[in-house]
C-alpha positions as CSV (number, residue, x, y, z in Angstrom):
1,X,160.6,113.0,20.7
2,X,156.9,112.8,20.1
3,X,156.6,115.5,23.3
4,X,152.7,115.4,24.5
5,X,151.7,115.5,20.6
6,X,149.2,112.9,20.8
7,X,147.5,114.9,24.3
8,X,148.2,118.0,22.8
9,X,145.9,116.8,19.5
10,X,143.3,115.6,21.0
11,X,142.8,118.2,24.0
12,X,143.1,120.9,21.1
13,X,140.8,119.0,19.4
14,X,138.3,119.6,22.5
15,X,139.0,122.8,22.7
16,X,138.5,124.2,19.4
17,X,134.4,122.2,19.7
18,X,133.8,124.4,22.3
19,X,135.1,127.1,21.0
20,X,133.0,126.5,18.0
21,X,129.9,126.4,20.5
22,X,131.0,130.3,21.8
23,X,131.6,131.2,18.2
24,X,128.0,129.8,17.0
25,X,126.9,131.6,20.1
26,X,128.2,135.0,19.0
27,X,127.0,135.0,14.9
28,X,130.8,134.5,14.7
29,X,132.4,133.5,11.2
30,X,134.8,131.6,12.8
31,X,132.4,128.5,14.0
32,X,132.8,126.4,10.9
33,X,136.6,126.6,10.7
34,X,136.4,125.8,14.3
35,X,133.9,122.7,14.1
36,X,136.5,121.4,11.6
37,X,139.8,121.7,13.5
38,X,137.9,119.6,16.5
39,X,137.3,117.1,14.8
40,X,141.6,116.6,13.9
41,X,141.2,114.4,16.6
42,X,140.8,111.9,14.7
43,X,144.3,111.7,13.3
44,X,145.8,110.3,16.3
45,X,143.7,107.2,15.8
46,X,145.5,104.4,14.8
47,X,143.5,101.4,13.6
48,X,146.5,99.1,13.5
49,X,146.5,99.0,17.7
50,X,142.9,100.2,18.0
51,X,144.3,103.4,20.3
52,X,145.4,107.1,20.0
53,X,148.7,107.2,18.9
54,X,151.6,109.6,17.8
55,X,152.7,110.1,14.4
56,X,155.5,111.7,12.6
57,X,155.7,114.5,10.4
58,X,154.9,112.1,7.3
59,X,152.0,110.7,8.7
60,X,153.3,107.2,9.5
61,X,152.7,105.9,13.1
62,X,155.4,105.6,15.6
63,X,156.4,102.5,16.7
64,X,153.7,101.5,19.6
65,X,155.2,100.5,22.8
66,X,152.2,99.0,24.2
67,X,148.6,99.6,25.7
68,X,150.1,100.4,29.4
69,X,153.1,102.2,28.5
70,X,154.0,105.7,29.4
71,X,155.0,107.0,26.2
72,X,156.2,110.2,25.4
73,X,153.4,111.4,23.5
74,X,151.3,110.8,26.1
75,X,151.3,113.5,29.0
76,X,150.9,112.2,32.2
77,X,149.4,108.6,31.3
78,X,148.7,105.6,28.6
79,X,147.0,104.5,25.8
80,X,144.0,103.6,27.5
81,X,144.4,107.6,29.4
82,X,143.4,109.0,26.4
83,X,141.5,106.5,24.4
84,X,137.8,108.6,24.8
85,X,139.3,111.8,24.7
86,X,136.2,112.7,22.8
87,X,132.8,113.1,24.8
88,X,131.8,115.8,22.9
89,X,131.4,113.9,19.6
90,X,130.7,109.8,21.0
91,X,128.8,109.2,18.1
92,X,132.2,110.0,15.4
93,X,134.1,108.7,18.1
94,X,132.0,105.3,17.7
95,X,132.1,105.7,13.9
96,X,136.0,106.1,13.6
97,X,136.7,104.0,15.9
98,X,134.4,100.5,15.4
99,X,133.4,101.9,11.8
100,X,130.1,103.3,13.4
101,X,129.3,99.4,15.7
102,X,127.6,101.4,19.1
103,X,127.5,98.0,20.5
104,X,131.1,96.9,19.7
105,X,132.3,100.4,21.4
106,X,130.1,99.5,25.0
107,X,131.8,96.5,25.0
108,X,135.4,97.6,25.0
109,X,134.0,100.1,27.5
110,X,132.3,97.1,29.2
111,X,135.7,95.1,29.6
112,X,137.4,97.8,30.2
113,X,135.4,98.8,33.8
114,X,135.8,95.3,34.3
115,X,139.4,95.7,34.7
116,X,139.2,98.7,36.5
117,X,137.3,97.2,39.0
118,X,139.7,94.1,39.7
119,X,143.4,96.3,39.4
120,X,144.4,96.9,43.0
121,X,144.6,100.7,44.1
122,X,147.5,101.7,45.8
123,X,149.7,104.7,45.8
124,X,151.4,104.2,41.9
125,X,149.3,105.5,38.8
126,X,146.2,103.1,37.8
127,X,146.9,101.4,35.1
128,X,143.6,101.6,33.7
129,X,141.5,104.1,35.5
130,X,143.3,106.5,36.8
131,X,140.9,108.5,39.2
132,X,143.4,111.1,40.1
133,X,144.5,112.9,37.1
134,X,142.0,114.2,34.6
135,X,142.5,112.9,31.6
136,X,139.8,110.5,32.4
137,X,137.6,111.4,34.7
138,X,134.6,112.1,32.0
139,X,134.8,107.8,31.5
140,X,132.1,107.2,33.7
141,X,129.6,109.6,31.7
142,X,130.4,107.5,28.5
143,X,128.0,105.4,28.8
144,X,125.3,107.3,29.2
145,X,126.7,109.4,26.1
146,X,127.0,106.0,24.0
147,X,123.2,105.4,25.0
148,X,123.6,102.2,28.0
149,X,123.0,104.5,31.6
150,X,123.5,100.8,33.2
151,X,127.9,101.3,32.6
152,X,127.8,104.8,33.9
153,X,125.5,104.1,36.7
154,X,127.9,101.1,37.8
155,X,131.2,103.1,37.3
156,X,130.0,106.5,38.8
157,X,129.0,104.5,41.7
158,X,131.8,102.2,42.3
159,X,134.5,105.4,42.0
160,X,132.1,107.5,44.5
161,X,132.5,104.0,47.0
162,X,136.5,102.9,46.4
163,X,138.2,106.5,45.7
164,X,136.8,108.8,48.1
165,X,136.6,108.7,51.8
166,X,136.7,110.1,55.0
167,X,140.7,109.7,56.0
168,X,143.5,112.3,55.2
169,X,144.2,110.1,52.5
170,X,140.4,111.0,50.9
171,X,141.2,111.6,47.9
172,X,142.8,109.8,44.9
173,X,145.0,113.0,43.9
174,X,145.7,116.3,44.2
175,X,142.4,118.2,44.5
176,X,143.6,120.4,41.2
177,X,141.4,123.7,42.4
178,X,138.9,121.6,43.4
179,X,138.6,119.2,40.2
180,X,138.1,116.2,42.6
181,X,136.2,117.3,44.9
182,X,133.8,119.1,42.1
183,X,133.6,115.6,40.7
184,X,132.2,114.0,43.5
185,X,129.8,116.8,44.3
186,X,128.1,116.3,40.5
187,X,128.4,112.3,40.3
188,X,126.2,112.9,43.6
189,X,123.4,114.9,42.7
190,X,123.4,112.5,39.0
191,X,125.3,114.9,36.7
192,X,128.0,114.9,34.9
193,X,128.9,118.6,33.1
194,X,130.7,117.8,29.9
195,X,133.3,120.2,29.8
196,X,132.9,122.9,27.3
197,X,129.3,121.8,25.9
198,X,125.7,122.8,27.5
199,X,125.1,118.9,27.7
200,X,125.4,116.6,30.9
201,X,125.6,113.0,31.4
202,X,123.3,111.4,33.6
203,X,124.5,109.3,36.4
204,X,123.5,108.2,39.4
205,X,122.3,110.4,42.4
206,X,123.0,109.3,45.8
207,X,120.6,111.3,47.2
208,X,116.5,110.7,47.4
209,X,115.8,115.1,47.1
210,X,118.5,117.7,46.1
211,X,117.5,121.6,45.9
212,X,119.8,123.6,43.8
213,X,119.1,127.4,44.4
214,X,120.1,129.1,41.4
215,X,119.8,132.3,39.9
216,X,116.5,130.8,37.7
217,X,114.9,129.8,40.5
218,X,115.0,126.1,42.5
219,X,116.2,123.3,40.8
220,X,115.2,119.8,42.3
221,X,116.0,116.7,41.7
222,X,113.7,113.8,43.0
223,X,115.0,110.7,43.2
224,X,113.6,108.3,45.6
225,X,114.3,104.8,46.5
226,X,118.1,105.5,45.6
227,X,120.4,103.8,47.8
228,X,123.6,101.8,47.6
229,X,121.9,99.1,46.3
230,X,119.7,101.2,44.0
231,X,121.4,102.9,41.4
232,X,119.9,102.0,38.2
233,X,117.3,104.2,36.7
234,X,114.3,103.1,34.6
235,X,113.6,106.5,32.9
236,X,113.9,110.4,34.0
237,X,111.8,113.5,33.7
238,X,111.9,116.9,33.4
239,X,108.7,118.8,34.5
240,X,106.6,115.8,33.9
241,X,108.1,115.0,30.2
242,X,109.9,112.5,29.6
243,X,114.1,112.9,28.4
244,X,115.1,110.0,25.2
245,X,118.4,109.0,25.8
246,X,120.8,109.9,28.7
247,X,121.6,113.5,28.6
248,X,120.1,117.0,29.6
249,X,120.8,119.9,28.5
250,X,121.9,123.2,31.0
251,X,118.7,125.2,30.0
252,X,116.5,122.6,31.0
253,X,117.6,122.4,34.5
254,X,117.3,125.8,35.3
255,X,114.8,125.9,37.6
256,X,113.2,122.6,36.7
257,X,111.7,119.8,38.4
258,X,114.0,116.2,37.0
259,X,112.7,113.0,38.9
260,X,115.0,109.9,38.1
261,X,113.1,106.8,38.5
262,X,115.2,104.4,40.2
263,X,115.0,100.7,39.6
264,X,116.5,97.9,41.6
């Protein structure tokens, strides 16, 4: 029985990168043995089926039993569950993965939204994108963390419009403390929080003004024109400079001024 191994690596794998980041934090000698264990990720990959896969104790693969199969090292989903199991690190993801090709990675990632967006949704697992469990529910953000905002505008959007709503069957899993709900909340105001890292993902907000009162003061966010037809942005800001690339970093929202520009 392979028993979660290949979730258990690469979550571990997560784990350990931000506990690095606390240990860098804190003068701690422990960062550097840390960074290194996160990156063991890596050992799940298998470039013979171009996924994350389990391996025995003398290194050789398992026997694959498919892209869409529930396998036993998997917990709780697929192959394609736990695929990008890395936003911390996209750029070694890109380089193990398509032997450092950025634009052969957003292509996978291209055709694989395109099959999101035509598997029917109904009460059994997705196949692909499974919006209810968490294992990915950071996908949307990877484009924006490869560099191409246009596939995380387009994704964020489309799971804010066909997995939420306003019946008692709103949401597309158990709520998990909040975890849904939470997502929705940040997709909304254009932010996605990588989990253990000071770095988010920009999305799209739905909203033209949002006001976050925090303990450094107001936060806004300006986005005007945005609308269901508007959800591509041109460029951002933060106090009147403007961000390279498609990330912020915690410490420069606190009580800054970000204006998206959105384009049509």
């Amino acid at each position: 029985s392979a028993g979660g191994s290949t979730s258990r690596t690469v979550e571990f794998a997560w784990s350990d990168h931000a506990l690095s980041l606390w240990a860098a934090a804190l003068g701690s000698p422990e960062e550097a043995g840390l960074a290194a264990l996160s990156g063991n990720w890596a050992n799940a990959w298998d470039p013979a089926v171009q996924f994350m896969h389990a391996r025995h104790a003398d290194g050789t693969f398992t026997e694959f039993e498919g892209d869409l199969a529930w396998e036993d090292s998997f917990v709780e989903g697929n192959a394609w569950h736990y695929l990008w199991y890395v936003p911390f690190d996209v750029d070694g993801m890109i380089d193990v993965q398509h032997g450092g090709d950025r634009e052969a990675f957003l292509s996978r990632l291209e055709t694989y939204w395109s099959n999101v967006y035509a598997e029917e949704d109904d009460f059994m697992p997705d196949d692909w994108y499974w919006h209810g469990n968490e294992p990915v529910m950071h996908y949307a953000a990877l484009g924006s963390l490869a560099g191409d905002h246009r596939l995380t505008a387009e994704a964020s959007r489309w799971i804010l419009e066909h997995r939420y709503d306003d019946t008692t069957e709103g949401l597309d899993g158990n709520d998990d403390g909040g975890t849904l709900s939470a997502w929705y909340l940040f997709q909304a105001i254009g932010l996605y929080p990588v989990a253990g890292t000071p770095v988010y993902a920009l999305t799209s907000p739905i909203f033209e003004r949002i006001e976050i009162d925090g303990a450094e003061g107001m936060t806004v966010i300006d986005a005007v024109g945005s609308s269901a037809q508007t959800f591509n942005i041109s460029g951002i800001s933060v106090d009147g400079k403007p961000l390279s690339g498609w990330t912020i970093e915690h410490q420069q929202l606190k009580g800054g001024h970000v204006v998206f520009d959105m384009a049509p």
